[in-house]
N, C-alpha and C positions, 0 to 999 in steps of 0.2 A: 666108587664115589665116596668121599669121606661124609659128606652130609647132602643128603637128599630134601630141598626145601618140602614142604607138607604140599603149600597150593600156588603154583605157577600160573602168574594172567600172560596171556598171548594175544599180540597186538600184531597182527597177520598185513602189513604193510607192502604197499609198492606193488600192486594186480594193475594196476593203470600203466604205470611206468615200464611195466615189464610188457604189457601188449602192446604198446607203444614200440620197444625196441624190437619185438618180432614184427612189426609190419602190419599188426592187427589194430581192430577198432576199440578205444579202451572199453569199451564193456565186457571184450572177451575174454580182459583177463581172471575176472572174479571166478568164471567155473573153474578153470583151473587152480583154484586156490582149495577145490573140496578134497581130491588129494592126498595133499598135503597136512592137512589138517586132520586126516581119518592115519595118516603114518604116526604123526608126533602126537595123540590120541594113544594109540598104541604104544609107543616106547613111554611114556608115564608112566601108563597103566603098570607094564612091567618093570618097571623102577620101583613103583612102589609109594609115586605123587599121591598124595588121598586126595585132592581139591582141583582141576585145571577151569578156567575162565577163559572165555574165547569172545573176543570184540568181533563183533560179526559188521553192525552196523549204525552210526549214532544219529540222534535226529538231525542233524547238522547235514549228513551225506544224505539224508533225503531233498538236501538244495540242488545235486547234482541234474544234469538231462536225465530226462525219463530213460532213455534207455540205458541208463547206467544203473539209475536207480530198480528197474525190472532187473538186471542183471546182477544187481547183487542180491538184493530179496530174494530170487529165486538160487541162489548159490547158498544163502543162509538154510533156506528150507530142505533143500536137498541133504545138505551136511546133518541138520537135527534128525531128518530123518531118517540118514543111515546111524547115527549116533544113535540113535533109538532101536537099533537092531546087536547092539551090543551089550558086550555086561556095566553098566553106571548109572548112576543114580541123575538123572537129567535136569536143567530148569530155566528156564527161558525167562528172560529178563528184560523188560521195557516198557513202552507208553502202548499200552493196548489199548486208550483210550483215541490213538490219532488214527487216520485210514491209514498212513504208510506204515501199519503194522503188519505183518503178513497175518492172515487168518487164518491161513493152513498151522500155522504157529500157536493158536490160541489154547490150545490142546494139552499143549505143555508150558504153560505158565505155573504149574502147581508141582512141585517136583514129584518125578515119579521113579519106582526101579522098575529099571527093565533088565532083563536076563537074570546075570545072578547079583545084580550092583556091584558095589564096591565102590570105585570113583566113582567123585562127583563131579559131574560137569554142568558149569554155568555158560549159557551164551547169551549172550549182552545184541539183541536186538532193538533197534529204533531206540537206545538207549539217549539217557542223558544224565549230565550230575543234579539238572534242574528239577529232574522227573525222580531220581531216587531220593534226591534229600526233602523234596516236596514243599519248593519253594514255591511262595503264592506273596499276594499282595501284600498280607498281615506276618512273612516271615518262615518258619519252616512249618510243613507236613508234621501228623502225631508221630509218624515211623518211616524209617528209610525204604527206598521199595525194595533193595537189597540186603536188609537184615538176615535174610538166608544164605548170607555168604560169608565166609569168614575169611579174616587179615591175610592177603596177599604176601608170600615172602620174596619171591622174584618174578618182575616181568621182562618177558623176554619180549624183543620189538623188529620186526624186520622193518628193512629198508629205507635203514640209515638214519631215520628223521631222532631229534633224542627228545621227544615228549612224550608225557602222556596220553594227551588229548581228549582228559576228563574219564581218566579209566578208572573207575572204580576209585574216586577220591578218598572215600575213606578207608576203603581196605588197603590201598595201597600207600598210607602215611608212613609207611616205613620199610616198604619193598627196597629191593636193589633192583636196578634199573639193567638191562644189557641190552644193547645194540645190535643187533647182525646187517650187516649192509648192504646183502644181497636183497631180492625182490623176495615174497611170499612164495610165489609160485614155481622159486629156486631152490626150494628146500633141500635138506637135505640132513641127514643125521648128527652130523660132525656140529650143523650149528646148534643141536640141542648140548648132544656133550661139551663141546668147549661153552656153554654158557655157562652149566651146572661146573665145570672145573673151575670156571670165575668165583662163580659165586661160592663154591665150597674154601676160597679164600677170604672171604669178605670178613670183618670183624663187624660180626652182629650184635649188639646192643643195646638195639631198642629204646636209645637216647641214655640208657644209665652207665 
């Protein structure tokens, strides 16, 4: 690869859609999204990503039925917690003031290394852009809740949709965006490399 971006956010799309087409209940698709996410975890690391961000879940998806919403919460927990038995610097990211935050999750709000670190991995639970820029009645919060994360160069997004959907708005004011348009839980390797071939074409900037 000619240029390896620093820190990739990962927007793990289409676990509904995809258990929908197997014939399943859409909540079953979120465990099969853990994964996937523990492969492309992996191929970073050895690339040599210093930063990956992983949208787990936003306060938004906690509108969903309960039993979608148990079934993602507990797909997020599972993943931090196998991410926690590897080498990266961890940190878990969201409104830990609401109940739909998982409490099994509180543990790692504060980043920590486990193994031998190295990467750093952020997961964006019970997130929102309301909740990181700390908008209130009188205007913004003293500090982002995200101030621990630094500027997004590429987000890669399964399952076709081309938005953000309030991912990390300010780190990502100047990310390149890439699409894959398979489901999440279609992964596969080939969509990380031809992302990073994208993007190792992109003329980067930074608006100068």
């Amino acid at each position: 690869m000619k240029r390896i971006p620093r820190h990739i956010g990962i927007i793990p799309d289409g676990n509904r859609r995809w258990a929908c087409g197997k014939g399943l209940a859409k909540e079953e698709g979120y465990g099969h999204g853990i994964s996937p996410g523990m492969e492309l975890y992996h191929i970073c690391r050895d690339l040599g990503v210093e930063e990956l961000t992983f949208y787990g879940f936003t306060a938004d998806n906690t509108k969903r039925p309960s039993r979608q919403r148990a079934a993602f919460s507990d797909a997020c927990v599972k993943a931090v917690e196998l991410l926690s038995k590897e080498n990266a610097e961890l940190l878990v990211l969201g409104n830990t003031k609401s109940a739909m935050f998982p409490k099994e999750l509180l543990p790692y709000t504060a980043r920590q290394t486990f193994g031998t670190g190295g990467i750093r991995i952020n997961f964006l639970v019970n997130y929102s852009y309301e909740w990181d820029l700390g908008f209130h009645k009188g205007g913004l919060g003293p500090a982002m809740g995200s101030a621990d994360v630094s500027r997004v160069e590429l987000v890669i997004r399964w399952g076709g949709h081309r938005r953000l959907s309030g991912f990390l708005p300010v780190q990502s004011v100047y990310a390149d965006i890439y699409v894959v348009e398979d489901y999440w839980p279609d992964f596969t390797p080939r969509h990380v490399r031809e992302a990073l071939e994208w993007y190792a074409k992109q003329d980067v900037t930074l608006g100068g």
